[in-house]
N, C-alpha and C positions, 0 to 999 in steps of 0.2 A: 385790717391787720392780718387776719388770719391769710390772704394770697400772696402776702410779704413775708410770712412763715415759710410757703410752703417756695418760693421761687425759688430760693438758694438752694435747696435738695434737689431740684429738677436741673436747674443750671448742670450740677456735681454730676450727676447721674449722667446728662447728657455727653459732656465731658468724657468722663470714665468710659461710657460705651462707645465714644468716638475712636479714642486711644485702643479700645480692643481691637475696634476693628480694623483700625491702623497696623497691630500687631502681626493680624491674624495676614493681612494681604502682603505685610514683611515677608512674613514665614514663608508664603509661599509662592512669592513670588517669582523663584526658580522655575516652575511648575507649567509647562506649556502643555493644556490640555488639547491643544492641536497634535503635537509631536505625540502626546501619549495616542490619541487616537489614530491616528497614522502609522506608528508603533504595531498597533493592536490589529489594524488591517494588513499588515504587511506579513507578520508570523502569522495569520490565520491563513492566511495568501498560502504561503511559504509549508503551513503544516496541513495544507490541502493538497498541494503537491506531493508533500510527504508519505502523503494516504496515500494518494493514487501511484505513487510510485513503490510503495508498500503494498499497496491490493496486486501489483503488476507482479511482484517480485514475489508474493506467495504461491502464485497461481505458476510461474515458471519453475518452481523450487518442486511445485504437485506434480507439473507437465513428467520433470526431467525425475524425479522419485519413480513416476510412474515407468519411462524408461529405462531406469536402472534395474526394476525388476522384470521389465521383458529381458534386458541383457542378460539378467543373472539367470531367466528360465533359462535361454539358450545357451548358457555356459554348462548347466547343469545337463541338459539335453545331449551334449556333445561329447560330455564327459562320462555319461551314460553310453553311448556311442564308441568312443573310445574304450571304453572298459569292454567294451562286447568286441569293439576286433581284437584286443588285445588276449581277448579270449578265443576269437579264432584262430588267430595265429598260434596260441600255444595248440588248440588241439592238431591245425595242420602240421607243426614240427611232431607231434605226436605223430601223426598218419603219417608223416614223409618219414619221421624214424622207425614205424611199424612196415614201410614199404622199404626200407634199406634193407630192414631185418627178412624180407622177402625176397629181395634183391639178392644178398649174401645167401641166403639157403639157395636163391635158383642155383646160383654162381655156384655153391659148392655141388648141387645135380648136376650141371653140367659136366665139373671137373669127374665126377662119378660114372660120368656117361662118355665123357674121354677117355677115362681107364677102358673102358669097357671098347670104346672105339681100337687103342692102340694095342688093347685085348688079341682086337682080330686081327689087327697090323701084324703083329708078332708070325698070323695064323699066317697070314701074305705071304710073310716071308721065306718061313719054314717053305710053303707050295712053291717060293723061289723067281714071284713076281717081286723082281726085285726092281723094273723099271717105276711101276704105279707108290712102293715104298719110298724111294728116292724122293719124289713127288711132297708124298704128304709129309717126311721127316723134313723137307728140307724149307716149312711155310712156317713163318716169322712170329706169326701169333695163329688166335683162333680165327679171326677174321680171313686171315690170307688162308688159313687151313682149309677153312669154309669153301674159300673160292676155289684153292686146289681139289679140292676134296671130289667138289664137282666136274674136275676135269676126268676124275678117275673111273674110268667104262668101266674099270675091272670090280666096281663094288658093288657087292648084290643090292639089291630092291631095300632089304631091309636096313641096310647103311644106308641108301639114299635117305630113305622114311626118318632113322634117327636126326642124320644131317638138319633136316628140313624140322624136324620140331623142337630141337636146340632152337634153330633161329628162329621161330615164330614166338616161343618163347621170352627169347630175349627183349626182342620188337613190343611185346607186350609190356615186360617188366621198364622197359622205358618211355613207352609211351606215358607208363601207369607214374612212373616218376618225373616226366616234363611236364604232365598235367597238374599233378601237385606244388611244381615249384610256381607253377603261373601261377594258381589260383594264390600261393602263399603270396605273392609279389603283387597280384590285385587289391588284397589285403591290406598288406602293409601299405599302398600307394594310398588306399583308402583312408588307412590310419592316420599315414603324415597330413592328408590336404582336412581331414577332420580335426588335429592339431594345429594348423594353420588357419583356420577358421574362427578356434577358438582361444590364438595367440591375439588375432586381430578382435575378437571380438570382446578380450580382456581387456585391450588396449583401450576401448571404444566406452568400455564400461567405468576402469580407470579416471578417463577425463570425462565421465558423465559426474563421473562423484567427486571430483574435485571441483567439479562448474557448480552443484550441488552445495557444495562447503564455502564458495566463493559468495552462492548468492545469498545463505544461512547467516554469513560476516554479513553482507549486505542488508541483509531484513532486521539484524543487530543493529547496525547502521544508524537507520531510519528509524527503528523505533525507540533508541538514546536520542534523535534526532528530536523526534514530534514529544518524548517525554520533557526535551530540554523546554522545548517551543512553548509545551503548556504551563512548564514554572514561569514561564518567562510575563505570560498572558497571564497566568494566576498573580505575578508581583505588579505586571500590568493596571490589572481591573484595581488590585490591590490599592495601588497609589490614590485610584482616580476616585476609588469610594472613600480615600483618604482626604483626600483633595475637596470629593462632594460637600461632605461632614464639614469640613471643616470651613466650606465658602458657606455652608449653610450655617453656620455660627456667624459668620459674615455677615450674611446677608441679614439673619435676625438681630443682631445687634443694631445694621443700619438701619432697620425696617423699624428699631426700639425709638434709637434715634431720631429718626425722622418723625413719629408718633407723637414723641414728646417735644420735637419744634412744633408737630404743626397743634399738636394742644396748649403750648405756648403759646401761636400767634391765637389761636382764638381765645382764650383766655382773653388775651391782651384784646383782641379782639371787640369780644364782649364786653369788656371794663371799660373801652372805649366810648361803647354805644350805650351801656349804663351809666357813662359820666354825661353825654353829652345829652342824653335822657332826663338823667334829674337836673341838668342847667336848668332844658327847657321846661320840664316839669315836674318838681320833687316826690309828686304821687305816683309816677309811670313806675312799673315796675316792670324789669327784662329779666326773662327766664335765659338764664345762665348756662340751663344742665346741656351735658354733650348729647350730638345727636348719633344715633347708632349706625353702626358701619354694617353695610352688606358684604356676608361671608358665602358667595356663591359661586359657582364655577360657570366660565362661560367658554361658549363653546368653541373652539380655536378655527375655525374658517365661516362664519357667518353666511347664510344661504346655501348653504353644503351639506349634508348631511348622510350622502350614501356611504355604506360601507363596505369597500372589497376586499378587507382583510381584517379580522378580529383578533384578539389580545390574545388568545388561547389556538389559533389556527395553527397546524404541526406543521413545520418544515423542516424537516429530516430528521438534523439532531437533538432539536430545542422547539420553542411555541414562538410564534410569531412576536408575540413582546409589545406589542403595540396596536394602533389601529391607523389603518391608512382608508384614509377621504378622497373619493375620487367620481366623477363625472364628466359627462361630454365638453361642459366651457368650465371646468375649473381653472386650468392652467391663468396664471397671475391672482389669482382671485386673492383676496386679502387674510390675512394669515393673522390675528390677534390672542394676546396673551390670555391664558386660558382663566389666571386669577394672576394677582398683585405679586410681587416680589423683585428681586434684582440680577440682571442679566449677567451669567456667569461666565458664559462663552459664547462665542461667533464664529461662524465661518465662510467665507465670503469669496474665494477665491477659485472655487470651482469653475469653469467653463465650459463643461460637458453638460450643459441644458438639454440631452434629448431622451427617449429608449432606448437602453440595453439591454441585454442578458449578462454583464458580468462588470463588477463593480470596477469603475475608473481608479477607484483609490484617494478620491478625494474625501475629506472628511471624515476617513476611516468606513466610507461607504456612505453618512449620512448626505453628503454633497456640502452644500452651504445651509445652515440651521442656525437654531439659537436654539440657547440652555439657559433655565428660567429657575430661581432658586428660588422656592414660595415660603422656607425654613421649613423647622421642625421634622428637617429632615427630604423633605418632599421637593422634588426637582422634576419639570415638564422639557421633552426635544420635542424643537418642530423639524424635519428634516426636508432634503429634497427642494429646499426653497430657490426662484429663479431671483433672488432679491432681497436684503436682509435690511431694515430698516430700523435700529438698535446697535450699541454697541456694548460692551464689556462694563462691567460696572455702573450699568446706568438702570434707574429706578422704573418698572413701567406699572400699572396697574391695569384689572382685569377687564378686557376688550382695549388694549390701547395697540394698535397697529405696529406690527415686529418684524412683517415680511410681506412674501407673494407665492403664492403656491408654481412650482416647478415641476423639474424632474433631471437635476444634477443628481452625482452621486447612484450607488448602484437601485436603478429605480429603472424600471420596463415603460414607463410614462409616466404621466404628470399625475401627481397624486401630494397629500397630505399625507408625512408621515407623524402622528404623532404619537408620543411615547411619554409615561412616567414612570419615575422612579422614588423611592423609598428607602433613606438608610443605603441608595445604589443597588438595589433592587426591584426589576420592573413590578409593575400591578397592573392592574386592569384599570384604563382613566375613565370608562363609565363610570365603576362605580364612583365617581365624583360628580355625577349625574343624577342618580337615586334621589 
């Protein structure tokens, strides 16, 4: 009587957990954890790019900053420069208007020394040479005077002597003033092509700062870019530890389910070989009670055991996340579920079986794997597999055959990637070894 009590509560129960789990594969079954993981390799792709085309764009932004401030010395240098002819030039108008002002005093010695010359003309004429008068009154300027001057035999020693230091005079005060104008026009020629220098080399500097400001927008660019990329990957993982959780309710409701068929059939089982027990003999007595399940972990590639990469190894920006199984004949070797639970994903379609250095993009990188939901949270990937022997929703228990070790997906050779996760958070799958 009392296993007649208790059947109808296990029936209900069985029932009700069926229906959840019915619910739960409703809800989500929009939910392609292929596409999310494809998704997820694609903007890591995409904000790896980002980076390098960001590290590229900083380092050009330094190059060209740095040559804006060579420009800027040499603008400053030239303008230094220009401020110094700008300075000679005022002092040589200074010197050329202190040599006018010399100029003008010789000019008016001279005209003093003409008085003095037409002094004696006078004297000439009074003695009544009035041929050699004729002569010099009749020369157009002082130049021609000069020349007349020197026709005249009749003028003593000491007019020649005057004559002759008038003009050497002159000859000086303009040599002294053709020198200054060159040098002033040296100057100035110097001045303009130092202003041209530093016309071109404003221009030069101009468009270094604006290629500058171009590539500033541009480093904005990319890093609204890679900030978008990581919301994108944050709503990403988001889903998929939504997803996890929630196939892990899944799967333990079916794992309940299934608990209590198969303690039904033994029950029934038993009740069977206890009926057919006391037919044969009413004294036999059969022990009833359940026998106890082994809760161990086994190890996911049987015969295998090297390790070339541990849970905690650094690879650049993160810890390696897992542990990858690898030796000289592992490749096919048989791949078994590490403990009980129900297969949550598959991926199968990979065809890049070989070594790379850079992930094909299948699988989101893992290649062809299985995803193994053990509840309570706790979920095992095998990755990298050449062969997947499991499908989506189907029951397997610990050591039952799930694949073949490969090397699809981004993997340098054939190897065992295996991974756990917690809540969607990797750990270490030793410790389930301990």
């Amino acid at each position: 009587m009392a296993s007649k009590k208790r059947k109808p509560v296990v029936t209900v129960t069985a029932v009700f957990l069926a229906l959840a789990a019915a619910f739960v594969q409703n809800a989500f079954a929009a939910f392609d954890i292929n596409e999310n993981s494809a998704q997820r390799s694609e903007i890591q792709k995409q904000t790896s790019e980002y980076e390098q085309e960001l590290d590229e764009t900083e380092k050009e932004i330094n190059e060209k900053e740095a040559e804006s401030k060579k420009l800027q010395q040499q603008i400053a240098d030239l303008s230094d420069k220009i401020k110094k002819s700008n300075e000679n030039i005022k002092s040589l108008n200074a010197q050329i208007k202190e040599k006018q002002a010399q100029i003008d005093e010789k000019l008016e010695a001279v005209e003093d020394r003409l008085d003095t010359l037409r002094i004696r003309l006078r004297a000439i004429y009074i003695q009544g040479d009035t041929s050699s008068l004729e002569i010099i009154l009749g020369a157009k300027d002082f130049s021609d005077f000069i020349d007349k001057a020197e026709l005249m035999k009749s003028l003593s020693d000491y007019d020649d002597k005057l004559i002759k230091s008038l003009q050497a005079e002159m000859e000086v005060i303009s040599k002294e003033q053709e020198a200054l104008r060159k040098n002033k026009e040296s100057v100035e020629k110097e001045k303009t092509s130092l202003e041209n220098n530093k016309k071109k080399i404003n221009e030069l500097n101009e468009e270094n700062t604006k290629l500058i400001e171009q590539l500033k927008s541009s480093k904005d660019e990319l890093e609204e870019n890679i900030k978008h990329n990581n919301e994108m990957q944050e709503e990403l993982e988001k889903a998929l530890s939504e997803y996890s959780k929630e196939m892990a309710a899944k799967a333990k409701a079916e794992r309940e389910q299934q608990r209590i068929l198969r303690q039904q059939q033994k029950q029934q089982e038993q009740a069977r070989k206890a009926a057919e027990a006391a037919a044969q003999s009413p004294e036999i007595v059969v022990d009833t009670s359940e026998e106890e399940d082994t809760d161990k972990y086994i190890w996911p590639c049987p015969g295998h055991t090297n390790l070339t990469s541990t849970f905690d190894e650094w690879r650049g920006a993160n810890n390696h996340g897992a542990l990858d199984i690898a030796d000289g004949d592992i490749y096919g070797a048989k791949v078994v579920a590490c403990y009980e639970g129900t297969v949550i994903s598959t991926n199968t379609d990979c065809t890049h079986d070989y070594g790379k250095f850079e992930s094909c993009g299948c699988g989101g990188g893992y290649g062809n794997y299985v995803m193994i939901d053990h509840g309570e949270g706790k979920v095992s990937i095998y990755g990298h597999l050449s062969g997947v022997a499991v499908t989506p929703g189907q029951y397997v228990v610990g050591g039952q055959l799930i694949g073949y070790v490969g090397s699809t997906g981004y993997s340098t050779g054939p190897h065992l990637h295996f991974e756990m996760q917690l809540d969607g958070v990797r750990y270490d799958p030793l410790t389930e070894y301990d």
